[in-house]
C-alpha positions as protocol buffer text, in pm:
chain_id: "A"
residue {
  index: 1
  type: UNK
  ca { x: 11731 y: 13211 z: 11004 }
}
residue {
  index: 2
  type: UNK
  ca { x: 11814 y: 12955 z: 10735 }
}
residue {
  index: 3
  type: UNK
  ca { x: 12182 y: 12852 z: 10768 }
}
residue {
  index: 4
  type: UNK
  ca { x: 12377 y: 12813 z: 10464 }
}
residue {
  index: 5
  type: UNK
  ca { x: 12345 y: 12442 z: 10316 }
}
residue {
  index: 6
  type: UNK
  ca { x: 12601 y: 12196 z: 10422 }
}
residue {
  index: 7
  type: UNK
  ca { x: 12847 y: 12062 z: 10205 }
}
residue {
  index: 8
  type: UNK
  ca { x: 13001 y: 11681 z: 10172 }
}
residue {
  index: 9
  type: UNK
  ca { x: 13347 y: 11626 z: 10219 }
}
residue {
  index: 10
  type: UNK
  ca { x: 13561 y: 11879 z: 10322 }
}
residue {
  index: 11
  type: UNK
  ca { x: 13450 y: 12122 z: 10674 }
}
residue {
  index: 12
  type: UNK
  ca { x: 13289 y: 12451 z: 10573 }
}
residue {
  index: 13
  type: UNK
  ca { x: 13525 y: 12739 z: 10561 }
}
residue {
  index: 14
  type: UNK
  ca { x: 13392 y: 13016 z: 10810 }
}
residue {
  index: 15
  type: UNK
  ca { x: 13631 y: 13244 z: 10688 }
}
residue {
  index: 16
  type: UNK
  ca { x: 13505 y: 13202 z: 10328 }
}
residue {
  index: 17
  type: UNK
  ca { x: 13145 y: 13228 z: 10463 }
}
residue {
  index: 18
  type: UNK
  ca { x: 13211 y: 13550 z: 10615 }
}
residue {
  index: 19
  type: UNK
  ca { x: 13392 y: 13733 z: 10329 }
}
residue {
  index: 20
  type: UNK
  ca { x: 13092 y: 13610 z: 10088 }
}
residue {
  index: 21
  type: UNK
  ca { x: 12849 y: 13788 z: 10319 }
}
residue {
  index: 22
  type: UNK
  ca { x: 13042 y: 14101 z: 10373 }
}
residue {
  index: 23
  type: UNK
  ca { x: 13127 y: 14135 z: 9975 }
}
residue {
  index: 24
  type: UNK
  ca { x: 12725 y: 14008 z: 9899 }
}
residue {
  index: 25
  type: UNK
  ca { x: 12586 y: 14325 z: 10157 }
}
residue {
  index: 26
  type: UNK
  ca { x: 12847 y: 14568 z: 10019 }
}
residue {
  index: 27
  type: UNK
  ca { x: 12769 y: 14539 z: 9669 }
}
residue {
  index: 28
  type: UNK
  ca { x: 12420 y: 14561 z: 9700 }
}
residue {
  index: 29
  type: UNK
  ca { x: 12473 y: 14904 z: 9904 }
}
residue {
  index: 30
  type: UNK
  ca { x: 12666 y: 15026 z: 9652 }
}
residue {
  index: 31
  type: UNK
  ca { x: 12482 y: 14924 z: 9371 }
}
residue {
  index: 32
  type: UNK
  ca { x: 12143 y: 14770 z: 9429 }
}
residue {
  index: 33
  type: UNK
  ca { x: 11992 y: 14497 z: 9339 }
}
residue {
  index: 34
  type: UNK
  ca { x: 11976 y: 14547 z: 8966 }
}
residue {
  index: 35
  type: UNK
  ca { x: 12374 y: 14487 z: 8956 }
}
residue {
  index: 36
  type: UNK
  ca { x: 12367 y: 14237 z: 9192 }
}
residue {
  index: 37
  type: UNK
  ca { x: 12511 y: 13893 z: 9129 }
}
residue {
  index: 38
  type: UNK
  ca { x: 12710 y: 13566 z: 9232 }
}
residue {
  index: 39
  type: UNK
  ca { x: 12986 y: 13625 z: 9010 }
}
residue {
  index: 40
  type: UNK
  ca { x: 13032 y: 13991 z: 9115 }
}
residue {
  index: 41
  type: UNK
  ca { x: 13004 y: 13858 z: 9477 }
}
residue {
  index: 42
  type: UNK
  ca { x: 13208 y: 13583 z: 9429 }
}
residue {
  index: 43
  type: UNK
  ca { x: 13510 y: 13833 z: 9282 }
}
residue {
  index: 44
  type: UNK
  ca { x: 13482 y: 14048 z: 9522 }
}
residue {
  index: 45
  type: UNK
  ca { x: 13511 y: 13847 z: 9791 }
}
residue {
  index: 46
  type: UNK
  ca { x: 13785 y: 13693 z: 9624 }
}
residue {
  index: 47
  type: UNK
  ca { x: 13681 y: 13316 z: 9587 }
}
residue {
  index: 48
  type: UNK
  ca { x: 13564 y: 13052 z: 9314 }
}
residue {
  index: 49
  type: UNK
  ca { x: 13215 y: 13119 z: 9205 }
}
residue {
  index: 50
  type: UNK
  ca { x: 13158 y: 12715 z: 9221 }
}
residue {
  index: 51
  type: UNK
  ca { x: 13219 y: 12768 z: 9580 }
}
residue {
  index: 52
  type: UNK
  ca { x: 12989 y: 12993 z: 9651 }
}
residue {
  index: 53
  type: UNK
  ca { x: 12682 y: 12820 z: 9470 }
}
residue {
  index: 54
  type: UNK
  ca { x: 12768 y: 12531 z: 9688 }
}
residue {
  index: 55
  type: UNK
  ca { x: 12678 y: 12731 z: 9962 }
}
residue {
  index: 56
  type: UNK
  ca { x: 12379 y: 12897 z: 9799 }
}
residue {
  index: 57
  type: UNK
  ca { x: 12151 y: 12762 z: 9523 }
}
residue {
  index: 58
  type: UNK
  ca { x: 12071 y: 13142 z: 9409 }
}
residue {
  index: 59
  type: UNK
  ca { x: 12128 y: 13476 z: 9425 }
}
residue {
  index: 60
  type: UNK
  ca { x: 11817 y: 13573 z: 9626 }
}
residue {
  index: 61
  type: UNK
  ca { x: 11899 y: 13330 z: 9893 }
}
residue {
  index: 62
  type: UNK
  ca { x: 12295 y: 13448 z: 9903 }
}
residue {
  index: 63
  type: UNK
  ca { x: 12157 y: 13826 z: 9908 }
}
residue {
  index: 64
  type: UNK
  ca { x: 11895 y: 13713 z: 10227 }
}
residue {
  index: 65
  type: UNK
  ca { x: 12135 y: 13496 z: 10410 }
}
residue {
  index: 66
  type: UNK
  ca { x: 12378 y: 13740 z: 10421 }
}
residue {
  index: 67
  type: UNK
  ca { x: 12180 y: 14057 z: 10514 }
}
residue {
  index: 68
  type: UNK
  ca { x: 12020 y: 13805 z: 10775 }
}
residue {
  index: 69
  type: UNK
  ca { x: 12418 y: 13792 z: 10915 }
}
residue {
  index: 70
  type: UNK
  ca { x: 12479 y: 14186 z: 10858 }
}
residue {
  index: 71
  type: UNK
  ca { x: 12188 y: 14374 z: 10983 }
}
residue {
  index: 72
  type: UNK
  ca { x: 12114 y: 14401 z: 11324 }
}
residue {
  index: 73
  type: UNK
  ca { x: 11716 y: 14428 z: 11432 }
}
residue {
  index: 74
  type: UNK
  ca { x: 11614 y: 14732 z: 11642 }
}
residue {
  index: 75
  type: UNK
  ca { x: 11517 y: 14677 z: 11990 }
}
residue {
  index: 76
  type: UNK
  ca { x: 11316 y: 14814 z: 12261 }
}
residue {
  index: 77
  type: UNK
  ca { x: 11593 y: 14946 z: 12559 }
}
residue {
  index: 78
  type: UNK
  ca { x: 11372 y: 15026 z: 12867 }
}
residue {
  index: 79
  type: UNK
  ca { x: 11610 y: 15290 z: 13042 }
}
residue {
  index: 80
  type: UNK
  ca { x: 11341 y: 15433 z: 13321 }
}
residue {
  index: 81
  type: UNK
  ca { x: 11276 y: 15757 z: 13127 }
}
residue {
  index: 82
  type: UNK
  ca { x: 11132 y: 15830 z: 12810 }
}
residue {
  index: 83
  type: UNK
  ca { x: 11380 y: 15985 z: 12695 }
}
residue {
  index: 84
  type: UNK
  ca { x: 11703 y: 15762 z: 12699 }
}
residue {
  index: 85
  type: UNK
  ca { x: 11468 y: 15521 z: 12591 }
}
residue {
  index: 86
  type: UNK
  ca { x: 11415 y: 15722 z: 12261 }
}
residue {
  index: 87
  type: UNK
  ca { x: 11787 y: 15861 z: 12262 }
}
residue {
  index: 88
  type: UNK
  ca { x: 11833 y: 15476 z: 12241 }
}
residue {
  index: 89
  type: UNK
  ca { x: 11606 y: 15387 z: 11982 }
}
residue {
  index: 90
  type: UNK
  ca { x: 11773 y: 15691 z: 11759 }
}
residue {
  index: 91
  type: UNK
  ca { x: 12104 y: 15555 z: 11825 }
}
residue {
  index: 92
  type: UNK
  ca { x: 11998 y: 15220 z: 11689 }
}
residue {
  index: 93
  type: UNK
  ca { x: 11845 y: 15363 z: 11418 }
}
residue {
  index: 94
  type: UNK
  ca { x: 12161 y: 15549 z: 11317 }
}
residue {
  index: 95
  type: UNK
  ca { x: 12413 y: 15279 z: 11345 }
}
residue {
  index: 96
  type: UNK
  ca { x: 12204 y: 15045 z: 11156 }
}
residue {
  index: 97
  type: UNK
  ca { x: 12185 y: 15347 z: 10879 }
}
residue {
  index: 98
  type: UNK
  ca { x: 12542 y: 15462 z: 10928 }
}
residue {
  index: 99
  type: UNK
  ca { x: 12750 y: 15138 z: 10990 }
}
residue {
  index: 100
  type: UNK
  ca { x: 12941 y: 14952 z: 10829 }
}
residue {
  index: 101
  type: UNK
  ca { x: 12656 y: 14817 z: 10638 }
}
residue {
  index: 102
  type: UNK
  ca { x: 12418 y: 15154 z: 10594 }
}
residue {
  index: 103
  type: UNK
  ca { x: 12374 y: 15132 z: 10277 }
}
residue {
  index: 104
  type: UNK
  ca { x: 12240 y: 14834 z: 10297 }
}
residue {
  index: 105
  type: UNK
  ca { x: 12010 y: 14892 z: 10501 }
}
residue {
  index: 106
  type: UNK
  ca { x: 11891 y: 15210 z: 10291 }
}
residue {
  index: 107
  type: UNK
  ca { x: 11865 y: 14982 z: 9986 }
}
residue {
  index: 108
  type: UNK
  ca { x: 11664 y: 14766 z: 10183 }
}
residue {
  index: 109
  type: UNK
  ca { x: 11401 y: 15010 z: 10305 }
}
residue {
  index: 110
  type: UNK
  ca { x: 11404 y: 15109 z: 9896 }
}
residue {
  index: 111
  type: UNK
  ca { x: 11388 y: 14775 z: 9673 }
}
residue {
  index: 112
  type: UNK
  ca { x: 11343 y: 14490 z: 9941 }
}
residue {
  index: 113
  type: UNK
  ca { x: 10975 y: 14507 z: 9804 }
}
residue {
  index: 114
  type: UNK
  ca { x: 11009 y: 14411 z: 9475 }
}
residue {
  index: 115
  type: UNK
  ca { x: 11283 y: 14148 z: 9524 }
}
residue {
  index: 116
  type: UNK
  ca { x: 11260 y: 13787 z: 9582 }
}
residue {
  index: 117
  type: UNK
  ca { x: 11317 y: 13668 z: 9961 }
}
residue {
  index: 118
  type: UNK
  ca { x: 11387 y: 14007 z: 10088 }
}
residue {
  index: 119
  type: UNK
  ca { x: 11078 y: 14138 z: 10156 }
}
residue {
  index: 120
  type: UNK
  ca { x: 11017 y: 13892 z: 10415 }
}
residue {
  index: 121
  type: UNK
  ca { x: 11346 y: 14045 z: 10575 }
}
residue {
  index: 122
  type: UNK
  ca { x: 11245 y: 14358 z: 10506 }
}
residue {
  index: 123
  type: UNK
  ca { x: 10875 y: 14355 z: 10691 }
}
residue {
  index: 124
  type: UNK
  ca { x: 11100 y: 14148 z: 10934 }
}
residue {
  index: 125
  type: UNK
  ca { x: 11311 y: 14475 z: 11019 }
}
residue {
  index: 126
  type: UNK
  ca { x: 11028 y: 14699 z: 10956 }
}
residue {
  index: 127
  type: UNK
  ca { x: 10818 y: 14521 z: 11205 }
}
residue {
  index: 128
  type: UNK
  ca { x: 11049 y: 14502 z: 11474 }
}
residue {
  index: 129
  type: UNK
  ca { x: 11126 y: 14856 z: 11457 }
}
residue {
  index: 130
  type: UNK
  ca { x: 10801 y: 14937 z: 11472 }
}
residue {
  index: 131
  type: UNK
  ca { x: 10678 y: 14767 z: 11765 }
}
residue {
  index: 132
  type: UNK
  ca { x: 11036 y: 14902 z: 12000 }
}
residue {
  index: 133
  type: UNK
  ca { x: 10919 y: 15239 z: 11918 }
}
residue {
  index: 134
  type: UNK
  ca { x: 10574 y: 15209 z: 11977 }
}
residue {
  index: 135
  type: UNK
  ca { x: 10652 y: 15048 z: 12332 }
}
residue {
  index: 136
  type: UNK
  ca { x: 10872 y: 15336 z: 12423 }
}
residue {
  index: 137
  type: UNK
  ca { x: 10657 y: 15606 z: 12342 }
}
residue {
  index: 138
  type: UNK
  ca { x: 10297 y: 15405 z: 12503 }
}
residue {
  index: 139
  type: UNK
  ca { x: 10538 y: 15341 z: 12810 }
}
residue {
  index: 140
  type: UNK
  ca { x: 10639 y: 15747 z: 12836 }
}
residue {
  index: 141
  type: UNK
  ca { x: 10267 y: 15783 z: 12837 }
}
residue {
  index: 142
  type: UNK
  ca { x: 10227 y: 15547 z: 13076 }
}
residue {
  index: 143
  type: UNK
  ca { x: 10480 y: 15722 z: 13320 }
}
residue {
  index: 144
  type: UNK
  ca { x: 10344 y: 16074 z: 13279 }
}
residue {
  index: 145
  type: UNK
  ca { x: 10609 y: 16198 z: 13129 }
}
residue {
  index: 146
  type: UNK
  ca { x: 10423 y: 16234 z: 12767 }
}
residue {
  index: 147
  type: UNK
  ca { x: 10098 y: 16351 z: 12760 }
}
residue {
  index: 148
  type: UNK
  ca { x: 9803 y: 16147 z: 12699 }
}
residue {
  index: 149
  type: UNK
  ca { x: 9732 y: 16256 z: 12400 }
}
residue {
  index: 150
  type: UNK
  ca { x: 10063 y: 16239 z: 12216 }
}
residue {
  index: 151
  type: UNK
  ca { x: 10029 y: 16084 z: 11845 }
}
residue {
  index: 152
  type: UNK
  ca { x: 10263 y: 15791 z: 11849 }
}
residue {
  index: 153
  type: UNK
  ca { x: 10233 y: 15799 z: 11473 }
}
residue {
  index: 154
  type: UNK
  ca { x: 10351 y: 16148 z: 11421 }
}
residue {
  index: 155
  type: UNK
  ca { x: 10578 y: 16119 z: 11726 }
}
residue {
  index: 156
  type: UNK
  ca { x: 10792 y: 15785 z: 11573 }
}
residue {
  index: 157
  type: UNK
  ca { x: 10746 y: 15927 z: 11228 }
}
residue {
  index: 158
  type: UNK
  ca { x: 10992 y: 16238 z: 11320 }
}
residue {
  index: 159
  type: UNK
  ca { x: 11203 y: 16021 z: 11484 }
}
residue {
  index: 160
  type: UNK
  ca { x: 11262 y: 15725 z: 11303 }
}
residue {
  index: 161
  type: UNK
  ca { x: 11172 y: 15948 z: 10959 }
}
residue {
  index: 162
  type: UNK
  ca { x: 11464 y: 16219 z: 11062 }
}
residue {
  index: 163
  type: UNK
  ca { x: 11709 y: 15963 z: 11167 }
}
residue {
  index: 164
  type: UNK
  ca { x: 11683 y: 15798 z: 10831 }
}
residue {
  index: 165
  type: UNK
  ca { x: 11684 y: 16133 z: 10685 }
}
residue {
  index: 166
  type: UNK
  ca { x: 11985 y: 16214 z: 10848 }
}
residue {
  index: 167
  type: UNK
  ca { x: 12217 y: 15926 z: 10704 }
}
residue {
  index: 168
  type: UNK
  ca { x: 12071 y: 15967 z: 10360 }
}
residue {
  index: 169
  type: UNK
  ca { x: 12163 y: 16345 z: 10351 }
}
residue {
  index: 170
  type: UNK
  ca { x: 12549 y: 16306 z: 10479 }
}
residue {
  index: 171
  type: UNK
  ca { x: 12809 y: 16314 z: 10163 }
}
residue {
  index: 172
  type: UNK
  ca { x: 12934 y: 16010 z: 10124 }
}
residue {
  index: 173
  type: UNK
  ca { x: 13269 y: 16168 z: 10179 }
}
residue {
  index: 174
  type: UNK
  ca { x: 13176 y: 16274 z: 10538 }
}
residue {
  index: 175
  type: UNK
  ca { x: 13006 y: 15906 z: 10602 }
}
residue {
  index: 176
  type: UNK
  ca { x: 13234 y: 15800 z: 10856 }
}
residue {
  index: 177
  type: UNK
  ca { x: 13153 y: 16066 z: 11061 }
}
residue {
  index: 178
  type: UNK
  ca { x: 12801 y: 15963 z: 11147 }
}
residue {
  index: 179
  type: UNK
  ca { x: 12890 y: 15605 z: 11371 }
}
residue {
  index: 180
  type: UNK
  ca { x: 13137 y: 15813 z: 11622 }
}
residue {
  index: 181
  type: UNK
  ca { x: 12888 y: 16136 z: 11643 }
}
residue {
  index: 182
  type: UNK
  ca { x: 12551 y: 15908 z: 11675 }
}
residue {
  index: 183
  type: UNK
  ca { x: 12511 y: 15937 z: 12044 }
}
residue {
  index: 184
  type: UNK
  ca { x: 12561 y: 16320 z: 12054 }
}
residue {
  index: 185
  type: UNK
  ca { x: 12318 y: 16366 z: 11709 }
}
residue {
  index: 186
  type: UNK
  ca { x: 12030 y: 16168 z: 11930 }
}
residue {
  index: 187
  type: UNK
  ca { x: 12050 y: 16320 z: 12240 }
}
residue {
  index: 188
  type: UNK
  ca { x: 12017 y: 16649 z: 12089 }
}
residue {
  index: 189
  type: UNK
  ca { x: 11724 y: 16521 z: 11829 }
}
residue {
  index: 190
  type: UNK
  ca { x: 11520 y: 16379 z: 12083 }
}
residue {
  index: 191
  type: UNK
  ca { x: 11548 y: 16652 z: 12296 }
}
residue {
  index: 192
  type: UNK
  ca { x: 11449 y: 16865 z: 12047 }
}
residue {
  index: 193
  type: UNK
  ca { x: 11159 y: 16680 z: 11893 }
}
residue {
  index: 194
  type: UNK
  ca { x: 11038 y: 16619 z: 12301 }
}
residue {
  index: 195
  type: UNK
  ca { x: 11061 y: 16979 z: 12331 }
}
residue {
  index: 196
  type: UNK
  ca { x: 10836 y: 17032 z: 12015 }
}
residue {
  index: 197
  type: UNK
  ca { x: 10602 y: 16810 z: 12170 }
}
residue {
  index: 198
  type: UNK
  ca { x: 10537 y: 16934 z: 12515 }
}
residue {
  index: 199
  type: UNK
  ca { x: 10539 y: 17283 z: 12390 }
}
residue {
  index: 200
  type: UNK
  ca { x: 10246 y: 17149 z: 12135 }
}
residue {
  index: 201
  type: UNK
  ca { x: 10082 y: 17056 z: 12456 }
}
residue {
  index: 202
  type: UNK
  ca { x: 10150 y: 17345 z: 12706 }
}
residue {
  index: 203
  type: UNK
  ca { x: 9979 y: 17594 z: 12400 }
}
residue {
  index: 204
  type: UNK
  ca { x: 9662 y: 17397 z: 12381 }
}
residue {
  index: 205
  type: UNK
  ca { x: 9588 y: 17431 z: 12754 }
}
């Protein structure tokens, strides 16, 4: 990850750093990337606009920089069962949808495409999500505990699909809610899509 460029003179200001990320990610979650600039970032995060280009030549790179600082990357958690290791994945999945930086992420998955700097980011996230899940699911087939011929396609795309699904579809009234409730939600998803899948299996024998 690029750091922010240094600045002669006077030490950087970490505390100015950090509000300039939080307000850049929050106003893009809230309003995309349409709205998006350094002089609405700069207000909102309650500093000089000259002080924030001296940190970042454009918006793009503010925007990239500071989603680079905000948005965790999914990881593969090897639990010993199949599982916790999905419950796991869920959970990540979740919080990264339903934290303090959600919407975010949502806008992400939605315009990174067509916007400067952030689709690199964005196939950055994608990728790494991708290749977690896959692991989990090839290892539960590895262990017996899946059967052989289990689509990990169709398997990740309920799981990752519905807990994406999930955020998108709670009011933004009852938002909150999701973070403290996103362990229960997963154990009771995966467990439900597992079930789906081994009674797939048990009526084609």
């Amino acid at each position: 990850m690029t750091e922010p460029r240094p600045t002669a003179g006077r030490p950087r200001d970490n505390d100015v750093d950090r509000r300039v990320a939080d307000a850049a990610v929050g106003l893009f979650g809230e309003n995309g990337w349409a709205s998006f600039s350094i002089e609405a970032v700069a207000r909102r995060a309650g500093v000089g606009k000259a002080s924030v280009y001296l940190r970042w030549s454009s918006k793009e790179e503010l925007l990239a920089q500071a989603l680079n600082l905000r948005l965790s990357t999914v990881t593969d958690v090897d639990t010993g069962t199949v599982r916790d290791d999905l419950v796991a994945l869920v959970r990540q999945l979740l919080e990264q949808y339903a934290g303090d930086h959600g919407t975010a992420a949502l806008r992400l998955s939605l315009e990174a495409r067509t916007i400067p700097r952030l689709a690199e980011r964005y196939q950055e996230l994608a990728e790494a999500q991708i290749l977690a899940a896959r692991a989990v699911v090839r290892r539960g087939i590895r262990r017996g505990e899946l059967p052989e011929d289990t689509s990990v396609t169709f398997l990740l795309d309920a799981l990752c699909g519905g807990a994406m699904n999930h955020a998108l579809a709670m009011p933004p009234e009852r938002r909150a809610e999701l973070a403290p409730t996103a362990g229960e939600y997963a154990e009771r998803f995966v467990d439900f899509v597992l079930a789906s899948v081994l009674v797939g299996r048990t009526g084609q024998r």
